[in-house]
Rosetta silent file (secondary structure, phi, psi, omega in degrees, C-alpha in Angstrom):
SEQUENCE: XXXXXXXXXXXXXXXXXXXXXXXXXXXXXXXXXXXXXXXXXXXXXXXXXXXXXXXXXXXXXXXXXXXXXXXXXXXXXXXXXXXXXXXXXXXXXXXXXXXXXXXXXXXXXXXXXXXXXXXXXXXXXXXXXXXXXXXXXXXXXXXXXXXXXXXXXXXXXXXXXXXXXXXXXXXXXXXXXXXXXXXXXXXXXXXXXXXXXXXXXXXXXXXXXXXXXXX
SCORE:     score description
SCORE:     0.000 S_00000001
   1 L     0.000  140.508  177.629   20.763  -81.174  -36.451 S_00000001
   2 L   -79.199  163.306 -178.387   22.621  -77.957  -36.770 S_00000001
   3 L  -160.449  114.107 -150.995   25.956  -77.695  -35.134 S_00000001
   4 E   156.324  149.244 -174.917   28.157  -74.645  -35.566 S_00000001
   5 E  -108.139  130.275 -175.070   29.553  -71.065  -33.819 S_00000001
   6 E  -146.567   96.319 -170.969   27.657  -68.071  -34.589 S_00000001
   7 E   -85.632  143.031 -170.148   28.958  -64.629  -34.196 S_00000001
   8 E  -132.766   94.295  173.226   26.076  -61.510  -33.971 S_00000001
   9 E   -92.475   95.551  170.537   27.306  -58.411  -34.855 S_00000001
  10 E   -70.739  138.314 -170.686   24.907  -55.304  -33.659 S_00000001
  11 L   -70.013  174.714 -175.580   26.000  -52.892  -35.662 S_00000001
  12 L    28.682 -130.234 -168.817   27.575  -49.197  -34.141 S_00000001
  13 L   109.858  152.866  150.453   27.330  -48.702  -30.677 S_00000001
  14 L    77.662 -130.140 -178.558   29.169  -46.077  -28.317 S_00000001
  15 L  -160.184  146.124  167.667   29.990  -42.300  -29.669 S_00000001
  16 L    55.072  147.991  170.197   32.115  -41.526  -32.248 S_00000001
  17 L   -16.329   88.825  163.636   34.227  -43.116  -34.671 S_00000001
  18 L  -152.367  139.772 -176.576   36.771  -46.006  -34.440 S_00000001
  19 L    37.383   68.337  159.117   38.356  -47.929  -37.226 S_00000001
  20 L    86.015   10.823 -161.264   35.737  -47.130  -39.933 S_00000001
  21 L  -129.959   95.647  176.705   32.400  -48.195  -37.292 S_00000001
  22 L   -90.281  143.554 -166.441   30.898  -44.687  -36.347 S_00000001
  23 L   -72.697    2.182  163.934   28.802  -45.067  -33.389 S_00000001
  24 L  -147.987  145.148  168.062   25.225  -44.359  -35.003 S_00000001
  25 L  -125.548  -80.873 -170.648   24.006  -43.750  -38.330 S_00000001
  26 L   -61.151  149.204  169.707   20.156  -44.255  -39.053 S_00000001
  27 E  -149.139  132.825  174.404   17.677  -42.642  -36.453 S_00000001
  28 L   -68.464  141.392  159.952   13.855  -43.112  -36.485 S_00000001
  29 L    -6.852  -94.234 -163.983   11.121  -40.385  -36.531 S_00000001
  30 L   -46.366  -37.412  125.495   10.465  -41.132  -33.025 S_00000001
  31 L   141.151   32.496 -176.188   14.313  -40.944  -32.079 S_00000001
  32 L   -68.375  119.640 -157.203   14.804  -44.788  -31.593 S_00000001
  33 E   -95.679  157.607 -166.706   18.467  -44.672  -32.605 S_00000001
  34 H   -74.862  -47.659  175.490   19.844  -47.594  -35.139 S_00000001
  35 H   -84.093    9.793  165.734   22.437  -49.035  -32.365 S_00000001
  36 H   -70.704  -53.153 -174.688   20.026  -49.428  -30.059 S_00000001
  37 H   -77.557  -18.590  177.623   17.924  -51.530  -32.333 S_00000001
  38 H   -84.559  -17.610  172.365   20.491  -53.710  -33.832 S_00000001
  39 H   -36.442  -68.437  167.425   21.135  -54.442  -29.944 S_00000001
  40 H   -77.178  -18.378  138.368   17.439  -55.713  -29.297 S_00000001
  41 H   -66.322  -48.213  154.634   17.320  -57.521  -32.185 S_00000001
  42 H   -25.580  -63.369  172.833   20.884  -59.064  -31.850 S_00000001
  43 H   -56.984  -33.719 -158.621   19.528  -60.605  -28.327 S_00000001
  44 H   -82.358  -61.519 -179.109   16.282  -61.141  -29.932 S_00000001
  45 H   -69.158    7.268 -161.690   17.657  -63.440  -32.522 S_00000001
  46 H  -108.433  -77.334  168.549   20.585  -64.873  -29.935 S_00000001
  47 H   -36.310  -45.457  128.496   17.453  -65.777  -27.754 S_00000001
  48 H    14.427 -112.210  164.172   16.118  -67.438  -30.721 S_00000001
  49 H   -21.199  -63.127 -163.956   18.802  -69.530  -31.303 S_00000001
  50 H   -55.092  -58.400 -169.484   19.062  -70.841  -27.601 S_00000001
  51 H   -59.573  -53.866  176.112   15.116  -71.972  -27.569 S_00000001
  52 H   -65.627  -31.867  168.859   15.386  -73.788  -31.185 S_00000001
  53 H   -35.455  -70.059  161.826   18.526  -75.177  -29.946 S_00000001
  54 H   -57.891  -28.941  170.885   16.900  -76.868  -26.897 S_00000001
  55 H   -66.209  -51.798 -160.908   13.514  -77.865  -28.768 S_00000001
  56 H   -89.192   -1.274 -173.722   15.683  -79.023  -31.894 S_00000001
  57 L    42.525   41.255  163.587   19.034  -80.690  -29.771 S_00000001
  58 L   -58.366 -171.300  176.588   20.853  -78.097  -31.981 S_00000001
  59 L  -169.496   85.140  168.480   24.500  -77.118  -30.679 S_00000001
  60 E  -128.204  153.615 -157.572   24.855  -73.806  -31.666 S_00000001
  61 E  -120.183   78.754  178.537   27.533  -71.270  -30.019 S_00000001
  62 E   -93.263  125.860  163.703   26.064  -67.644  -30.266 S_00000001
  63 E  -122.339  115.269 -176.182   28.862  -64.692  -29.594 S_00000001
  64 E   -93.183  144.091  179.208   27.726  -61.355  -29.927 S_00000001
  65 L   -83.626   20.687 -162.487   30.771  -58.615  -30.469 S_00000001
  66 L  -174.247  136.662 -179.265   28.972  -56.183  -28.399 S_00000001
  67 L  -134.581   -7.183 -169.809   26.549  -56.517  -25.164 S_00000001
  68 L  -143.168 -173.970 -163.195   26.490  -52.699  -24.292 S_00000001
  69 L   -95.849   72.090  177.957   26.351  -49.447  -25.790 S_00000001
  70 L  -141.415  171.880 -151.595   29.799  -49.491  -27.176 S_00000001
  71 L  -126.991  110.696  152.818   31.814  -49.008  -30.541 S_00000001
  72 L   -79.384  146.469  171.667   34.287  -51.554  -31.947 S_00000001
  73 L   -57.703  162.573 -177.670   36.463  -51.029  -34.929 S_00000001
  74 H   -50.830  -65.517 -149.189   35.363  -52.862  -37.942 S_00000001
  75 H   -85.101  -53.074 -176.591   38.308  -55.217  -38.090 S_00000001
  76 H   -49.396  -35.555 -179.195   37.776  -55.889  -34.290 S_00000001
  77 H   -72.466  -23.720 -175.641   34.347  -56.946  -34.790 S_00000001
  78 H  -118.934    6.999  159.169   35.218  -59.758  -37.742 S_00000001
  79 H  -113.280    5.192  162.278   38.245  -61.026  -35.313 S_00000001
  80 L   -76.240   -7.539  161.126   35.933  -62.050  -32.820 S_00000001
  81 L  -111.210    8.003  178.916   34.989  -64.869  -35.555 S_00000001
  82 L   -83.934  -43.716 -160.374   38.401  -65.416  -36.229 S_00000001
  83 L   -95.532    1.108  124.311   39.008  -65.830  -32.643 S_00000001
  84 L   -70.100  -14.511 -156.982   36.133  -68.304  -31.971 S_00000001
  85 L    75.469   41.975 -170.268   36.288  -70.110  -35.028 S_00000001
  86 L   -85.648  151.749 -158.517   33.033  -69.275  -36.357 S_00000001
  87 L  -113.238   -2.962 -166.668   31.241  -71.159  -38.849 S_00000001
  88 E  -156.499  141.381  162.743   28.431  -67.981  -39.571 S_00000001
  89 E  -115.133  116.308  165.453   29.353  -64.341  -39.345 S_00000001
  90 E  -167.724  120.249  173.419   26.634  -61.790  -39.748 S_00000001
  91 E   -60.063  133.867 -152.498   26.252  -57.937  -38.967 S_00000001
  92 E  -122.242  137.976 -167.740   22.752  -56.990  -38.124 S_00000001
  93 L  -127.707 -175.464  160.019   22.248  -53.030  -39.670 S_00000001
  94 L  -112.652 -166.931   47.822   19.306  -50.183  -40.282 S_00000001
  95 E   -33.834  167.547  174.459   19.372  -48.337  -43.334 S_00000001
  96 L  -170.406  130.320 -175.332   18.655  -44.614  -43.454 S_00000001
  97 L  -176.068  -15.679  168.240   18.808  -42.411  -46.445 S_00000001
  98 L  -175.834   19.040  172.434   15.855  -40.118  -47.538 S_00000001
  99 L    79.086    7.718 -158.903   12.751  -40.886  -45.504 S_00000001
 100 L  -131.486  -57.120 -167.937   10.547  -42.404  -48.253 S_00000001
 101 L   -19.837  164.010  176.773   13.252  -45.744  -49.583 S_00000001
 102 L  -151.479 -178.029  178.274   11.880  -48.644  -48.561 S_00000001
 103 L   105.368  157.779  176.902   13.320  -52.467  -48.113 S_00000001
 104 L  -129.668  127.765 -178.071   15.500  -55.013  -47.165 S_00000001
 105 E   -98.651  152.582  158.600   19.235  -55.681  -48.078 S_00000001
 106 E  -147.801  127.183 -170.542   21.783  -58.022  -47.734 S_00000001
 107 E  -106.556  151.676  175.606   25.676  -57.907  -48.480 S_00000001
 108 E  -129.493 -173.045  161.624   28.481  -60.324  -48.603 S_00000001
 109 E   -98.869  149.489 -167.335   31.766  -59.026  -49.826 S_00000001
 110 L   -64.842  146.139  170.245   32.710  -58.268  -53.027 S_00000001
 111 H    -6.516  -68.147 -154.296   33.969  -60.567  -55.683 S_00000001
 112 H   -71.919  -38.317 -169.110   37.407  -59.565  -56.082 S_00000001
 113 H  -148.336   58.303  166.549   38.449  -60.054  -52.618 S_00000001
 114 L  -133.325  113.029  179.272   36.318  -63.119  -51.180 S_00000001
 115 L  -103.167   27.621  176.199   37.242  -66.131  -51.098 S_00000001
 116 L  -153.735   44.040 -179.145   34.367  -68.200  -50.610 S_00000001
 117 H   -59.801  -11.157  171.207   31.835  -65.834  -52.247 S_00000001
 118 H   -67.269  -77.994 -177.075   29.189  -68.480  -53.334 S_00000001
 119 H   -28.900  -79.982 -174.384   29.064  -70.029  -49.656 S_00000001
 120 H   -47.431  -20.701  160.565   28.668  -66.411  -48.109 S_00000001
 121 H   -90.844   -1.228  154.751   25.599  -65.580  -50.979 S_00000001
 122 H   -74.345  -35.498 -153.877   23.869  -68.741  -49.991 S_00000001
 123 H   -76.220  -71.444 -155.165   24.136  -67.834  -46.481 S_00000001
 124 H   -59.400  -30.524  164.885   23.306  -64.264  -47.090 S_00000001
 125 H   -67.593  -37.966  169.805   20.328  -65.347  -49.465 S_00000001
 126 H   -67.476   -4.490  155.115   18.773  -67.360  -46.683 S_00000001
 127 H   -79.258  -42.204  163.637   19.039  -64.651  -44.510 S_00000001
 128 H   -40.132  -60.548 -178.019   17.681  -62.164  -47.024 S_00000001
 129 H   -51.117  -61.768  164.088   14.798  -64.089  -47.571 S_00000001
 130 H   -45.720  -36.338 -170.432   13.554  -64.894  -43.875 S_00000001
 131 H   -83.363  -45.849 -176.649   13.717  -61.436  -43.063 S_00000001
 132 H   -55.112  -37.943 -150.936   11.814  -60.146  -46.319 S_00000001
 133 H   -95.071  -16.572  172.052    9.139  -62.342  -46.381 S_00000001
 134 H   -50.882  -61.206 -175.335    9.072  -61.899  -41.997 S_00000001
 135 H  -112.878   26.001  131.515    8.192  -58.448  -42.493 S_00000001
 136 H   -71.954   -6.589  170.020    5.856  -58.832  -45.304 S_00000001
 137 L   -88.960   12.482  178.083    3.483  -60.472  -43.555 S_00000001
 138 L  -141.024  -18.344  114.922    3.339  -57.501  -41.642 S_00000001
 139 L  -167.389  148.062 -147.612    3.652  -55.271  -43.719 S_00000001
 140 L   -84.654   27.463 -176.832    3.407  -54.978  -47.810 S_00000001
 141 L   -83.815  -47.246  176.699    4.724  -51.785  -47.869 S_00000001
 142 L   -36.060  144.398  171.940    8.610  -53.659  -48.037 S_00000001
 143 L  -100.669  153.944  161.049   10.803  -54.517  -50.582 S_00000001
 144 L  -106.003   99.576  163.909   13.274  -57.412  -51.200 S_00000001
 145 L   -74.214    7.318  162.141   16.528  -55.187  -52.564 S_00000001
 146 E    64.996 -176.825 -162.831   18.092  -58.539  -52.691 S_00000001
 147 E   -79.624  107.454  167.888   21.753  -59.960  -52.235 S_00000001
 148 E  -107.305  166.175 -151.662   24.600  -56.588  -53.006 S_00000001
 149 E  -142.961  127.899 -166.822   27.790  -57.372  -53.164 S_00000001
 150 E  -171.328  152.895  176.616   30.102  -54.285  -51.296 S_00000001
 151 L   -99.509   85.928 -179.629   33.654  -53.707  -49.872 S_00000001
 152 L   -90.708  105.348 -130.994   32.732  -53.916  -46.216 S_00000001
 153 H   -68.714  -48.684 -175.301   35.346  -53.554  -43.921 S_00000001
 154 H   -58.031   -6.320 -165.998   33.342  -56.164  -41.362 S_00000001
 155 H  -112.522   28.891 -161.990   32.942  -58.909  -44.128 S_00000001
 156 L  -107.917  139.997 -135.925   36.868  -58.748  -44.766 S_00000001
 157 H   -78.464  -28.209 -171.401   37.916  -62.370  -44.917 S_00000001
 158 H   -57.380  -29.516 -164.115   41.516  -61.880  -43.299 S_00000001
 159 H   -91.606  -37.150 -179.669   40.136  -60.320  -40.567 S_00000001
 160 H   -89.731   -8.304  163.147   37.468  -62.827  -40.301 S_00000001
 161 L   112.147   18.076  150.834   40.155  -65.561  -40.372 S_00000001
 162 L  -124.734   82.435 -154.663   39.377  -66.370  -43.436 S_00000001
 163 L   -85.894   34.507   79.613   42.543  -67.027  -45.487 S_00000001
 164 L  -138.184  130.933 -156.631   42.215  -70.184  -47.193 S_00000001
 165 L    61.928   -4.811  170.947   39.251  -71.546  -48.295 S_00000001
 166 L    77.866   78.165  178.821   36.766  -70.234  -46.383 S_00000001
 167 L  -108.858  -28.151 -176.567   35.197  -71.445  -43.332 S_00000001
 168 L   -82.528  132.868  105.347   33.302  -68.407  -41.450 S_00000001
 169 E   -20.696  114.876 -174.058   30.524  -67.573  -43.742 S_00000001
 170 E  -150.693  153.262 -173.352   29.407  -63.601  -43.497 S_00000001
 171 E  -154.126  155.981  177.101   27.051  -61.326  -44.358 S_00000001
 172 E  -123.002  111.082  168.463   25.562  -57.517  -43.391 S_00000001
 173 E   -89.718  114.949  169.751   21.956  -57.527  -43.184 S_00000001
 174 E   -66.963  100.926 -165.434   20.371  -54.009  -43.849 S_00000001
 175 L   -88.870  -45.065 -173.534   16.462  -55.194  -42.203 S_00000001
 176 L  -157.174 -174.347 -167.983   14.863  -51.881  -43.282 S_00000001
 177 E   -95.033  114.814 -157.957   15.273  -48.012  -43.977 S_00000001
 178 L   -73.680  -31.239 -166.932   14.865  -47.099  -40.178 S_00000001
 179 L   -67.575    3.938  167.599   13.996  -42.910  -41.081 S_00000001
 180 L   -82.807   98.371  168.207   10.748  -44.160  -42.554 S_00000001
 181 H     7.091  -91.867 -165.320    7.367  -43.306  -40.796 S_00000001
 182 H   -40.052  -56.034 -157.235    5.815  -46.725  -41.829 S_00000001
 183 H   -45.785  -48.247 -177.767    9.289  -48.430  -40.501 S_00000001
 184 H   -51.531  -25.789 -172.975    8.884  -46.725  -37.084 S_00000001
 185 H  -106.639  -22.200  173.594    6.093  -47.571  -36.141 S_00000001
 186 H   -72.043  -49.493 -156.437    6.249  -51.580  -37.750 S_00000001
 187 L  -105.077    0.403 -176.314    9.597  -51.853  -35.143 S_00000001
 188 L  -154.864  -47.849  176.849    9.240  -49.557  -32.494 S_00000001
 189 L  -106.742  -15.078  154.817    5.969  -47.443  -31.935 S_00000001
 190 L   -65.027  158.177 -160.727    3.077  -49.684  -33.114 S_00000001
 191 L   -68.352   -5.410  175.262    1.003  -52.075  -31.269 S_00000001
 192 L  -117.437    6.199 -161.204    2.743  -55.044  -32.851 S_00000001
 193 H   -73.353  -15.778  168.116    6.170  -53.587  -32.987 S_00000001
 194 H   -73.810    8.963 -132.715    7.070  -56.226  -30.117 S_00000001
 195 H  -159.686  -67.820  169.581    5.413  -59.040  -31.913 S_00000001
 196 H   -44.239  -56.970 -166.608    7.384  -57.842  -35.302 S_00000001
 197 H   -42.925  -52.471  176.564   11.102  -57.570  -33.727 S_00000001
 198 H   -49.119  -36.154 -162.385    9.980  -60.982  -32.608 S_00000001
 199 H   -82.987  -37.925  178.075    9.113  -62.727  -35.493 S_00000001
 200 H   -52.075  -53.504 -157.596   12.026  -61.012  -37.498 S_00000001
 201 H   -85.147    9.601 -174.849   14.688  -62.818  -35.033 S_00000001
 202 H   -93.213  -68.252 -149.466   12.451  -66.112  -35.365 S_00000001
 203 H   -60.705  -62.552 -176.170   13.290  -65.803  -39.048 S_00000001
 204 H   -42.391  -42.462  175.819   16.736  -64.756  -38.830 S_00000001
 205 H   -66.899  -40.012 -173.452   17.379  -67.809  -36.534 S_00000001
 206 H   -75.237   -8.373  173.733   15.663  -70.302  -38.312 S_00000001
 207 H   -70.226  -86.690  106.755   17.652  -69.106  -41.445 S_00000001
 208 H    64.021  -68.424  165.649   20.738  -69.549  -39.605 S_00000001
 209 H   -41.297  -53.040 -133.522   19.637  -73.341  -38.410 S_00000001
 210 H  -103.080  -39.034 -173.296   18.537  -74.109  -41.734 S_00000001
 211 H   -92.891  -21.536  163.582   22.140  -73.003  -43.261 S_00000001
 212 L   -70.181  -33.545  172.869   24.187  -74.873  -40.766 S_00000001
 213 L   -73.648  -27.758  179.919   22.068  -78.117  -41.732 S_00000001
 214 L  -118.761   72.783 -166.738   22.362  -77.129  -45.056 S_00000001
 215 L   -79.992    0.000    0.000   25.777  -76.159  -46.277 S_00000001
């Protein structure tokens, strides 16, 4: 049985800038905005959680840093797992970058200044993974851009509390390049785009489950 605190960061939020977390970056065709969407997925996979919990007599703790349309700093957002204790960290993102890119990333923090960098690229591969192969079955246009390695102010371990040895585990999941036609319409204006969100936050939980049983 999993057991274990699990902070869910939707990314942006709010208007404007503060301490490095501007409140939107990718926006779809359609004009479905990127913090909107890590929002409904953030609940989607939170909801998730709760249901395998009760089926599976899990004990998992989900805290999202954000419940509304509002913008925390970076460092505020990775002391809300400091300040729970969290055993899983992980920032839920868009991409956006030239209308055609296609794929799904996932980041830990870089080498140099992580101190449990294995732990956070298992976590971050089993997240990577659930999500890729979620929305390839839906559709085979996606890529898996695989496990980067980046200095991301939200993955920064002091901030996430972790300062020796390494107990919160974190990662920033990109799920896909939102300014893409094809994307818009798999997550937001196609007839399955409810039925997609879902199954992505299926995956993302049972990844989640799967890495708390299996540390």
């Amino acid at each position: 049985m999993a057991t274990g605190t699990l902070v869910i960061d939707p990314g942006h939020g709010g208007a404007g800038n503060i301490g490095g977390s501007d409140g939107n970056h990718a926006v779809s065709p359609s004009g479905v905005k990127e913090k909107d969407l890590t929002l409904i997925l953030a609940n989607l996979v939170k909801s998730e959680l709760q249901s395998a919990a009760t089926a599976g007599g899990h004990t998992i703790n989900v805290v999202m840093t954000r419940t509304g349309d509002v913008n925390l700093s970076l460092a505020q957002r990775a002391n809300i797992a400091r300040s729970n204790h969290a055993d899983r960290f992980l920032s839920i993102h868009l991409n956006g970058f030239n209308k055609v890119s296609r794929g799904v990333e996932t980041y830990v923090r870089r080498p140099q200044d992580n101190v449990n960098l294995a732990d956070d690229k298992r976590f971050a591969g089993n997240i990577q993974s659930a999500v890729f192969n979620a929305i390839k079955s839906a559709d085979a246009g996606t890529h898996d851009r695989g496990v980067k390695e980046e200095k991301f102010g939200v993955l920064n371990d002091v901030s996430l509390g972790n300062t020796s040895g390494g107990h919160c585990r974190a990662c920033l999941l990109e799920v896909e390049f939102l300014d893409v036609p094809a994307v818009d319409v798999l997550l937001n204006t196609g007839p399955n785009a409810t039925a997609v969100r879902g199954q992505i936050a299926e995956a993302i939980a049972n990844a989640i489950i799967n890495d708390l049983v299996h540390p």
